[in-house]
C-alpha positions in Angstrom: 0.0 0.0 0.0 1.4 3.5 -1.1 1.3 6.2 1.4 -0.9 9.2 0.4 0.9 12.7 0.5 -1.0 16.0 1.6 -1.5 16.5 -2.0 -3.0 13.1 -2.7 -5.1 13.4 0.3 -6.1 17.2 -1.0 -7.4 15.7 -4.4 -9.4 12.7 -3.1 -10.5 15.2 -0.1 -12.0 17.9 -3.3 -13.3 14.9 -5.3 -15.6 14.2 -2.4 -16.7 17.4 -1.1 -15.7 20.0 -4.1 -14.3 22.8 -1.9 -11.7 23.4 1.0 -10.6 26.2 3.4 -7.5 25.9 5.5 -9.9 25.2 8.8 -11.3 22.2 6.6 -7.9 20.9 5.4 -6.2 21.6 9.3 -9.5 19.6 10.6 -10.0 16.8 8.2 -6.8 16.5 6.2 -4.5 17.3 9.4 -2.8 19.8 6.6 -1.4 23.1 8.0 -0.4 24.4 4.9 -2.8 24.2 2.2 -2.0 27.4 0.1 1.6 25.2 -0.5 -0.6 22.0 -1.3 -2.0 24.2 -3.7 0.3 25.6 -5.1 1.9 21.9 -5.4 -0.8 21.3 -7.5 -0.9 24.3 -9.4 3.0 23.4 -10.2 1.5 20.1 -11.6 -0.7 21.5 -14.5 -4.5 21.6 -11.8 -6.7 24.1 -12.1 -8.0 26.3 -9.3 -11.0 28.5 -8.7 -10.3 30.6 -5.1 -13.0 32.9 -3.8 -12.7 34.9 -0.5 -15.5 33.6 1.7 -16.9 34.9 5.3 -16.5 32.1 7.8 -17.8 32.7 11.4 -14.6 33.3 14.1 -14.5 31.9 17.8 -15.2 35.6 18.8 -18.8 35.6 17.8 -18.1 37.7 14.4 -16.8 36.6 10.8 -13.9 36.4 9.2 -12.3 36.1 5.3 -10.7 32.7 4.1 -9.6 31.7 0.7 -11.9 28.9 -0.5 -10.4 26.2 -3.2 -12.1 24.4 -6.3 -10.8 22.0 -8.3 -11.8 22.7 -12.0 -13.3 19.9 -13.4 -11.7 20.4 -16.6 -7.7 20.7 -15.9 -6.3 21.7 -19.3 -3.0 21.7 -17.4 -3.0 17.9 -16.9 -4.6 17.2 -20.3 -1.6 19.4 -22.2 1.3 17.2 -19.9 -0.6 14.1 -21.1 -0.1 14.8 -24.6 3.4 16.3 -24.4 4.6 13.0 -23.0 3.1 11.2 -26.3 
């Protein structure tokens, strides 16, 4: 059995439940540093969508996260298929 990386985790994680924030990826993925994951990706030919989203604070207020898509369609990945051909 292979051991999954935080950027295998990451993708299976987004297949599932389609978007992340760092609180989602420290919580369920055990990942402290998911804008690197990302940009791991990135690095790889993936597609992102990143919005900034209001989440709600311990304090009883809100605060702005980055929030991560996978694109369904990752040119990126498709393009590094083909050069390899």
């Amino acid at each position: 059995m292979s051991k999954q990386t935080h950027t295998s985790r990451l993708l299976d994680y987004l297949r599932t439940h389609s978007t992340i924030t760092s609180l989602e990826a420290i919580r369920d993925l055990g990942n402290t540093r998911l804008s690197a994951s990302i940009f791991n990706l990135k690095e790889e030919g993936y597609y992102f969508e990143t919005k900034t989203v209001e989440v709600p604070n311990r304090f009883g207020s809100t605060t702005k996260v980055s929030e991560y898509k996978l694109m369904e369609n990752n040119i990126g990945n498709q393009l590094s298929l083909l050069d390899a051909i």
